[in-house]
N, C-alpha and C positions, 0 to 999 in steps of 0.2 A: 504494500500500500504506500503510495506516494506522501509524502509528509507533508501536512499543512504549516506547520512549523517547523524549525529546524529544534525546538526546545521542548523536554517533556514536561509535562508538569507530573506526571506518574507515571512509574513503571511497576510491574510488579510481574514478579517472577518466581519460577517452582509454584505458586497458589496451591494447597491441597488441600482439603476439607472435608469430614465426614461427621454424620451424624447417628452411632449403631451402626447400622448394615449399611445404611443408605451412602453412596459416595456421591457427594453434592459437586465438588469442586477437583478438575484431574490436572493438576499441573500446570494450572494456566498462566500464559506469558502476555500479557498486555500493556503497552504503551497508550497513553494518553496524551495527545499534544496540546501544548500550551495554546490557550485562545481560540479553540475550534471547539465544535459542537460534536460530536462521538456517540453513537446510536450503538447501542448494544441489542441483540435481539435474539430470541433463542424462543422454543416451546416452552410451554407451561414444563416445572422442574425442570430443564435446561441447566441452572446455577447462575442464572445470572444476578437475581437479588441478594444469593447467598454470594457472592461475588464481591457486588457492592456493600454488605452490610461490614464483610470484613475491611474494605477500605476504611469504611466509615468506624471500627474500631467495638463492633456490635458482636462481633464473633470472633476469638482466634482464632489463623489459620495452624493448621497440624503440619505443615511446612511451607516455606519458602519465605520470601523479604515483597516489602515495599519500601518505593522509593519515591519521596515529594520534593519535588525542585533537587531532583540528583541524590537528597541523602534520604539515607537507608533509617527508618524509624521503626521505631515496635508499636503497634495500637493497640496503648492499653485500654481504652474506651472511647465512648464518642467526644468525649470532652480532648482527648489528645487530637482528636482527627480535628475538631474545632479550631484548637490552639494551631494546628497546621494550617488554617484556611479550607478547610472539607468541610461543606454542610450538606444535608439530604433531606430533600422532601419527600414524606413516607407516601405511599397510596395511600391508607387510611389515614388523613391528620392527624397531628399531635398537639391539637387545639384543646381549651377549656368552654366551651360552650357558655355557660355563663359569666367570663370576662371579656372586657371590651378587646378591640384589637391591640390597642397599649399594652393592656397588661400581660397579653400574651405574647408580644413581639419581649419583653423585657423581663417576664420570667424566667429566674434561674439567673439572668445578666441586670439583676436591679442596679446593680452600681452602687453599694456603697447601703450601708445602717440609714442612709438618710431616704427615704423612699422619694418624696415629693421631684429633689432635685433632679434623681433620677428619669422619674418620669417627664420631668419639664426637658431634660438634654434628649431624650428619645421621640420624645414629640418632634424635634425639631431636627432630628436624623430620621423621621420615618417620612418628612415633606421631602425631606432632601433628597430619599432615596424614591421616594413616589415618584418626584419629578423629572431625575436623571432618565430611571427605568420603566417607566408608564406603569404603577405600581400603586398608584395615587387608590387608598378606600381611607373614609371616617376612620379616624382613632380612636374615637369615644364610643364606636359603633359593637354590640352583643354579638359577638360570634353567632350565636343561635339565630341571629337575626338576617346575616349573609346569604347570598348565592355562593353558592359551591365553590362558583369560578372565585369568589372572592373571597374563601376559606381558604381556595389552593395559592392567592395573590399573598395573605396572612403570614405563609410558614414558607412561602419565597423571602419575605420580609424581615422575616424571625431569625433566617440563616443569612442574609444579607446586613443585616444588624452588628450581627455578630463576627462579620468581617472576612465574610467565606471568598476566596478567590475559585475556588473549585466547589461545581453544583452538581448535586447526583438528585436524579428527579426520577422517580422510579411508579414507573405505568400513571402520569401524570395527567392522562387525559381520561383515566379508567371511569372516571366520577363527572365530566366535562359534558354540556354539550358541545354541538358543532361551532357554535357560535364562541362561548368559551375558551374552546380550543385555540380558535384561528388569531384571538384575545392573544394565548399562551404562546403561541410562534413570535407574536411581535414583541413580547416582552422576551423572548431567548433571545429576538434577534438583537435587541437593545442592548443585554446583558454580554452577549459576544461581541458587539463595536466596542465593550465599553473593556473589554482584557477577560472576560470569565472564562474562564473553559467547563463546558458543558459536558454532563455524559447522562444520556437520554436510554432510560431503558424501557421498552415500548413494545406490543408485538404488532402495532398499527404500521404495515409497510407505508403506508400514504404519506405519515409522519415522519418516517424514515428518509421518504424521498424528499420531503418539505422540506427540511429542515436543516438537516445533519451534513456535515462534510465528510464524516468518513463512516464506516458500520464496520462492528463487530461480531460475525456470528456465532452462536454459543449452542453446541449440542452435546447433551449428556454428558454434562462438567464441562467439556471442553472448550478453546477456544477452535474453530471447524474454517473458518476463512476472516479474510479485513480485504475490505474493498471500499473504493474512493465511491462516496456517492453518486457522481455524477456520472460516475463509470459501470453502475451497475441499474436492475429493472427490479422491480415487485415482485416476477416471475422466478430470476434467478435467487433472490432472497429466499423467496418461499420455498425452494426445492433444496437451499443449502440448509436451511431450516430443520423442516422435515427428514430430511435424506433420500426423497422422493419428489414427485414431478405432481405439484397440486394445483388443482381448478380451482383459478379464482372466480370464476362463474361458475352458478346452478344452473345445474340443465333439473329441468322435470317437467312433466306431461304436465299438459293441462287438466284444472281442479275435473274429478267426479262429485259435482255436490249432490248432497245428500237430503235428506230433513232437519229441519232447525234445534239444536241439541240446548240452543242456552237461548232466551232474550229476555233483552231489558225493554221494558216499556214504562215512557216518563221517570226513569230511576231520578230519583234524588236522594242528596246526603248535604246535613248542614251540622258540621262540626259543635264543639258542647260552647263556641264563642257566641255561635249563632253566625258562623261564617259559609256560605255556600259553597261547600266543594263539588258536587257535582250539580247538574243540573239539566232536567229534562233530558236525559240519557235516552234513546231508542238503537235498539243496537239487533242484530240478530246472527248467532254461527248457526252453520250447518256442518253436517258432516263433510268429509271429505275436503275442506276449506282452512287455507291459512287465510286469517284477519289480520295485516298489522293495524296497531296503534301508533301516531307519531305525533310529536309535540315537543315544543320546548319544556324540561324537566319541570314541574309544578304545577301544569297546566290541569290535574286532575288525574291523568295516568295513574299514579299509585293508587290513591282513591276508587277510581275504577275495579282495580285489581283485587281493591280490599273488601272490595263489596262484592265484590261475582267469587271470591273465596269462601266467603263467608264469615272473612275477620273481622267487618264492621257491617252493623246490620243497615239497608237505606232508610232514608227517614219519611221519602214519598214515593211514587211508584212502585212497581213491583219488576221481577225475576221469579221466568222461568226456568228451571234447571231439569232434562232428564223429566218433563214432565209434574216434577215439586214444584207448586207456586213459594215462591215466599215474597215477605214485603214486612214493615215495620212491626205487625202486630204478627207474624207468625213467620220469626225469623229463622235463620238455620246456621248453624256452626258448621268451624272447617270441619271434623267431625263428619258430621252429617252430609258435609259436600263433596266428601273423597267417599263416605259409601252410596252417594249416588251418581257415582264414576266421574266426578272431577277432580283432578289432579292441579296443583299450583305449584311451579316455579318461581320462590319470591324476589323481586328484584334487589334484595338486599341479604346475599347469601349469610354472612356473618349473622347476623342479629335473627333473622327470622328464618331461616334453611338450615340451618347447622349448631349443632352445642358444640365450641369452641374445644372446652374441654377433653368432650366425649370418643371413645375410638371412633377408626373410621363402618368398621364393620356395624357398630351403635347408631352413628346419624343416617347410617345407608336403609335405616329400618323408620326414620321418625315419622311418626302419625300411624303406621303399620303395626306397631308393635305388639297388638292386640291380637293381628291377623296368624292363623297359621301360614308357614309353617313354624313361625318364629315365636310362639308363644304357646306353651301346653300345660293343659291345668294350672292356670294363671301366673304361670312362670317361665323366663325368655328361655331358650333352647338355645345358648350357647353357641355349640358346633352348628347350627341349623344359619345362624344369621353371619356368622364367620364363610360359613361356603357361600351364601347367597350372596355378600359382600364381593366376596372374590370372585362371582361370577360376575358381578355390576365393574367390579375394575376391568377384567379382563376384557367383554366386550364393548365396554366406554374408555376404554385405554386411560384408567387414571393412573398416574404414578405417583409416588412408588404403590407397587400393587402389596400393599402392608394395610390388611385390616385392623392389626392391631395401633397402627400408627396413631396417634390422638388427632381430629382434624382439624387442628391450628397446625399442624406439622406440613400440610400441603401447602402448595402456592395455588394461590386466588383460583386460576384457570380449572386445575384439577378439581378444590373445592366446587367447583360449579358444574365440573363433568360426573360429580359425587352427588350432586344436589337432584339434577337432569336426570342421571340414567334409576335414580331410585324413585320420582315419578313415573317414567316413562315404563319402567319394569312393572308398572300396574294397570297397562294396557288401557287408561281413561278412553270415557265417552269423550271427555270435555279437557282440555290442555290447555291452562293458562300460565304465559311464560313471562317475565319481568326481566328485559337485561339479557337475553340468551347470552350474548358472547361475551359482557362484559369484562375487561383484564384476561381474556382467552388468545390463546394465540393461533397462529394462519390455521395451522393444521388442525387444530383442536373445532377451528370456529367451520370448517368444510365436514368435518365431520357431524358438528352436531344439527348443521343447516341439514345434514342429509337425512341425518333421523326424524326430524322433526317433519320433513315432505312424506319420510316411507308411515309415518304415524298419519299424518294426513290422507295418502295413499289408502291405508289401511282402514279409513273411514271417523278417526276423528278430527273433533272441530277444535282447529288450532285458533288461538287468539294470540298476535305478541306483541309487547310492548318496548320501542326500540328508543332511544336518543341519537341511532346510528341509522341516517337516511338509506346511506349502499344497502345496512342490512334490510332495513324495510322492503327498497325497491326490489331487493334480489327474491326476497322472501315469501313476500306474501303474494294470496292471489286478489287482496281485496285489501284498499287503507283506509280506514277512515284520521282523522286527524282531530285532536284537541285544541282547543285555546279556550283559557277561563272557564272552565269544566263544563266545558260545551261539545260536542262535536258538531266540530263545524268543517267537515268534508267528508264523504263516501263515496270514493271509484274506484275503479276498475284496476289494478297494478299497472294494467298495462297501457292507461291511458294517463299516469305519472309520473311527474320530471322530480327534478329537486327543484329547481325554481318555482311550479306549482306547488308546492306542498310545504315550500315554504314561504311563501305568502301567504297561506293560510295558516300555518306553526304561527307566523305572524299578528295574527287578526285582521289580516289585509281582506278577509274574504267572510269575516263575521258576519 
């Protein structure tokens, strides 16, 4: 790979990292050039966050050296990677929701017994830094109170505060919308005129090619190839990736629709503020039929999602499911909505898909647990859900294929291919999906686009919910589109651009 600098700002050599059985990291040799943007990419467990975490001083490695500006350092923690100029923005924030954005950019760095002074010198490095790097939000403004895009602007702030020359941004756009995103390119591009050196870890090729001057690829520990941006395609990314030659297009027949398996009529929901999240909903799947949903994140989407599961009950209208009416005064729980063959994928796997804690063999059962065969004479059957586990990894390819593994041990992608194939393994009437591919990478996200057609195929009524246009377009056979928990568009996929559909994500067409 051609140097964009002639100066590294890191090198790190021998890398090797295990965790038990699992070997995360094989020896990896990587350079980082000063003042360039550096795109690492790899599958779900690839190593590349385990990669970067040891940069950043969050894991020993089991051998080899790092090197920052030439000299060789030990990471005793993150606070050393700090003091080097190393900051990292997590995919999950590491925000306190109930403090403002002050107090968050300057916790842990108050400055001094004297709090006030503190925070008056960082008010006035946080305009400084707003205005340099198009980074500008309220100081005095509740975290809780933000767009995302401007949680993720927060803890760009909080490591630029703190005087980081080298940024590790890892799956930064996981939680983004499109609009967001394109937000986040011009703030990197800001931050690289201005000496940063970036390293972007993503499995979005689009982002890759946007943005990045050089890429990294990473398979099973390894580093696998480095190639100059401009010099490579999407095509050959994905296939160095994978180790295979992947379709970035769906092919699939056209829909066999069916009979109407779910609809809403007039749904409404008015939160306990008295705030109207949805409104006047009329909706209808049928079998054999993918629905996407699109919208800018907040537009009612989750709301939707939480009412057609039957996590929140609506408060006007009704839903039919599988022939159950329900509606405010005779509502129905998740419970009740997986035994009348709806299955929910929720768009927020951590918190509502998976106990963090729990094996993986354990969350690969959750809401089922009652069911045979994993449950007999009111006690789980052990060996029963260990094999079924194993059988969910093996043909959803999650790694490591360790039921025993806790699943906070996997990376984001795999938790979501853990979350998927244990719906999906319940053959639903009704498929409602939140996020399919969200933090998934190339190969992972063609595969599960294909399960999700052959389950359509197969006659059920698919609904998903995307913030990602390509997947909508590619996906569905029908979109309708939100704004202000309305829908306000229903056509045909194939008569869909992105510029229609976003002028309506808009309210251009309310």
């Amino acid at each position: 790979m051609s140097p964009i600098s002639t100066v590294r700002a890191i090198e790190l050599s021998g890398i090797d990292k295990s965790f038990g059985n699992v070997h995360a990291v094989r020896g990896v040799e990587l350079a980082i050039e000063k003042g360039a943007i550096t795109g690492i990419v790899g599958e779900n467990g690839a190593g590349k966050s385990t990669l970067m975490s040891i940069l950043y001083g969050l894991y020993r490695p089991d051998a080899g050296e790092i090197r920052v500006d030439g000299r060789r350092v030990e990471m005793e923690g993150p606070h050393e990677a700090i003091a080097r100029g190393i900051g990292m923005v997590h995919q999950h924030f590491m925000l306190v929701d109930t403090f403002t954005v002050l107090e968050n950019v300057v916790l842990g760095a108050e400055g001094g017994p004297l709090l006030a002074g503190g925070l008056a010198a960082a008010r006035v490095e946080l305009a400084r830094l707003g205005r340099e790097f198009g980074l500008a939000v309220d100081p005095d403004a509740r975290v809780a109170d933000l767009s995302v895009g401007e949680q993720q602007r927060v803890e760009i702030l909080k490591v630029l505060y703190r005087g980081a020359r080298i940024l590790i941004l890892d799956e930064p756009s996981a939680v983004l919308t499109p609009q967001e995103t394109d937000q986040l390119f011009r703030i990197l591009g800001a931050l690289k005129e201005r000496g940063v050196t970036i390293i972007l870890i993503t499995h979005k090729l689009r982002e890759i090619l946007a943005v990045t001057d050089q890429v990294c690829v990473m398979r099973q520990g390894r580093i696998v190839a480095e190639r100059r941006t401009a010099e490579t395609t999407a095509e050959e990314l994905a296939e160095l990736m994978v180790g295979r030659k992947v379709r970035l297009d769906l092919a699939k027949a056209p829909p066999q629709r069916g009979p109407v398996l779910l609809s809403a009529e007039h749904l409404g929901l008015v939160d306990r503020r008295g705030t109207r999240r949805l409104d006047d909903i009329n909706l209808a799947l049928r079998g054999g039929e993918i629905v996407g949903v699109a919208g800018v994140s907040g537009n009612g989407q989750t709301e939707l999602l939480q009412v057609l599961s039957g996590i929140r009950a609506p408060t006007g209208g009704r839903l039919v499911v599988c022939g159950r009416e329900i509606d405010a005064a005779r509502p129905a729980d998740p419970g009740e909505m997986r035994d009348l063959g709806l299955a929910h994928v929720p768009e927020d796997r951590l918190r509502q898909g998976l106990v963090a804690a729990f094996r993986a063999a354990e969350s690969s059962i959750l809401g089922y647990q009652k069911d045979p065969p994993f449950c007999r004479h009111y006690l789980i059957d052990g060996p029963a859900v260990t094999a079924h586990c194993a059988q969910l990894m093996e043909r959803f390819d999650v790694r490591p294929r360790e039921p025993a593994l806790r699943s906070s041990g996997f990376s984001g992608g795999n938790q979501q291919k853990l979350v998927l194939a244990r719906e999906m393994a319940q053959q639903p009437s009704v498929l409602l999906v939140g996020q399919p591919t969200r933090g998934v990478d190339i190969g992972a996200i063609e595969f599960i686009h294909r399960e999700l057609v052959k389950r359509r195929d197969a006659g059920c009524a698919i609904l998903v919910v995307s913030v990602e246009l390509e997947e909508i377009l590619s996906l569905s056979d029908r979109i309708v589109v939100m704004f202000g928990g309305r829908i306000v568009g229903d056509l045909p996929a194939a008569n869909a651009d992105e510029r229609t559909l976003g002028l309506m994500m808009a309210g251009e067409h309310a």
